[in-house]
C-alpha positions, 0 to 999 in steps of 0.5 A, spaced: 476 544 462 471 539 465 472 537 473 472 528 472 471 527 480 471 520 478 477 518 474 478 512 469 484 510 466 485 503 461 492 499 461 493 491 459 497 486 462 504 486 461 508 480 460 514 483 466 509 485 471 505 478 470 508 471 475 510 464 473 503 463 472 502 469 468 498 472 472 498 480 474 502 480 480 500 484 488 505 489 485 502 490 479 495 492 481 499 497 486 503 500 481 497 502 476 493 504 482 498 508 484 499 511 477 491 513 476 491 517 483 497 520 481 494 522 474 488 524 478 490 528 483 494 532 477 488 533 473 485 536 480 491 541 480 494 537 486 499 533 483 507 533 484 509 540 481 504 543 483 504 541 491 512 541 490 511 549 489 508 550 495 514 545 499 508 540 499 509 533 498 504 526 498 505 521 502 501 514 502 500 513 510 496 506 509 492 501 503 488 495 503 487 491 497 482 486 496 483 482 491 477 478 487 480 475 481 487 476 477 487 477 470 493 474 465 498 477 460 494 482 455 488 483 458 485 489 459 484 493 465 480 499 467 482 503 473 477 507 477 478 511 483 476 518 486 478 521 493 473 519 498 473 523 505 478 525 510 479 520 516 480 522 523 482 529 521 488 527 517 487 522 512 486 524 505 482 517 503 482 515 495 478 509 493 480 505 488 476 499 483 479 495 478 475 492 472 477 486 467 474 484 460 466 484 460 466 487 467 469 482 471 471 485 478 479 484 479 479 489 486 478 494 490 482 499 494 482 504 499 488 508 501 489 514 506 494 519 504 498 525 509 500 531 506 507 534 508 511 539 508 516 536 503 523 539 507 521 538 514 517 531 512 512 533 517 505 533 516 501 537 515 493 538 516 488 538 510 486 545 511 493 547 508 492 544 501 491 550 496 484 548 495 479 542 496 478 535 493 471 534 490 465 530 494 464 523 492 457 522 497 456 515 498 461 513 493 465 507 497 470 501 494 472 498 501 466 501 507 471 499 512 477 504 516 484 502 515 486 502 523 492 500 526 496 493 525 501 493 531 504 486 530 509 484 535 515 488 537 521 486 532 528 483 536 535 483 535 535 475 535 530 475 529 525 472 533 519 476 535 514 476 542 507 476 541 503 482 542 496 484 542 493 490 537 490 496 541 484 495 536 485 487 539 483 485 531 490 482 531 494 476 536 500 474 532 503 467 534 512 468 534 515 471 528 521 470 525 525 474 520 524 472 513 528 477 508 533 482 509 534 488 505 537 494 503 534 497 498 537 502 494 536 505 486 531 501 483 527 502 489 527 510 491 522 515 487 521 522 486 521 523 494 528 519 494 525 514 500 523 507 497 517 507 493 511 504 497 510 498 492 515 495 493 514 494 501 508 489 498 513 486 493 517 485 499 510 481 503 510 477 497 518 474 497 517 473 504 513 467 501 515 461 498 514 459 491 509 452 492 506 458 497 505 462 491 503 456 486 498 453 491 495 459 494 493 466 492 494 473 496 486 475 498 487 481 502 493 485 504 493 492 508 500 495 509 501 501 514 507 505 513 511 507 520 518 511 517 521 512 511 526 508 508 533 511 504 537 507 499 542 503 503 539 503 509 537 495 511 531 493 513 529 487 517 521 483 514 519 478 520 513 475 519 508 470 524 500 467 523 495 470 526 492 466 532 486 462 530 486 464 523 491 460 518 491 464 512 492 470 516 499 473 517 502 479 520 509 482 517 513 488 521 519 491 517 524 494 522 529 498 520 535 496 522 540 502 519 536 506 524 532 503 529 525 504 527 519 501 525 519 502 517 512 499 516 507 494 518 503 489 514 497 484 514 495 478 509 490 473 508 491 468 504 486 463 500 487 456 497 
């Protein structure tokens, strides 16, 4: 069988993973991201069953999506992705490019994956994956790294001391707690933890409904801390960004165990 380094799948828009405005939601570009990386990394003969039977499991450590258009109920989309390199000795980086009708540019994507040890749930180095990736040499979606967030530290009170980020890209103004969660079947996948998708719909409902009519998400990169169990309750606070209007900084912490579940940043258009 023919290796493809670069994988394309087709999809439609779906009228249930469109919004009001019958536009493809955040979530639904995620999904059918997640979807084409799986299905990829299957046909490279390092999908689930097989890593499962060495006691290995991927897990999404950090994604950024940037969005450039969003399509509308049945239009086709087509997914390209490839694996990209390895960051910082640890990270496996898979881009990601979405397409619509006639070649308009939906999105692009770059995600950094860990390998664990699926029973421990500890990571593992690249070295130890049952083979290599193929090289994409300068094949690039987002020619950027995806760095830490580190927005200010979560507070019981429900409101949020500012803090500067040690890359010092990011000064939060106060932020408030804007959703509370316990997720729990409908939102666990095949590692019985919550599936990385939903933490952007979670983003997303942070948001009011004349934010979303007026505006539209431009870019949004999510960082993930500790995994989260059904029936564990999560905490979403979010603050703008100093200086910059559109942009906001998120923080999930999980209140069930004390830990920071995941850290986010959206910018805004409109």
């Amino acid at each position: 069988m023919e290796i493809k380094t670069i994988w394309l799948e087709e999809t439609r828009v779906k009228t249930y993973e469109t919004d009001f405005q019958m536009k493809w939601k955040p979530g639904s570009f995620f999904q059918v991201m997640l979807d084409a990386a799986t299905n990829h990394a299957m046909h490279l003969g390092f999908g689930y069953h097989t890593l499962m039977e060495r006691n290995m499991a991927w897990i999404l450590s950090r994604i950024k999506i940037v969005f450039h258009d969003y399509p509308s109920i049945g239009e086709s989309v087509t997914v390209q992705t490839w694996p990209k390199h390895i960051q910082q000795k640890l990270f496996f980086v898979r881009d990601f490019r979405l397409f619509g009708p006639e070649g308009k540019h939906l999105a692009s994507a770059s995600a950094a994956w860990l390998l664990i040890d699926y029973q421990e749930r500890r990571m593992l180095l690249p070295a130890a994956l049952p083979g290599s990736l193929p090289a994409t040499p300068g094949m690039s979606a987002l020619d950027e790294p995806l760095e830490k967030i580190a927005p200010p530290r979560t507070s019981t009170s429900g409101v949020f001391r500012p803090r500067t980020s040690t890359s010092g890209m990011f000064r939060a103004k106060e932020m408030t707690e804007r959703l509370r969660i316990q997720p729990g079947y409908s939102s666990v996948d095949v590692l019985g933890h919550v599936n990385s998708t939903r933490y952007l719909e979670w983003i997303c409902d942070c948001f009011s409904m004349d934010e979303h009519r007026c505006k539209t998400l431009e870019w949004v990169q999510i960082n993930y801390s500790n995994e989260v169990l059904p029936g564990e309750q999560v905490s979403v606070a979010m603050g703008q960004q100093e200086g910059s209007p559109g942009l906001w900084l998120v923080e999930g912490s999980n209140l069930t165990t004390g830990m920071k579940a995941f850290e986010a940043a959206a910018r805004w258009r409109g």
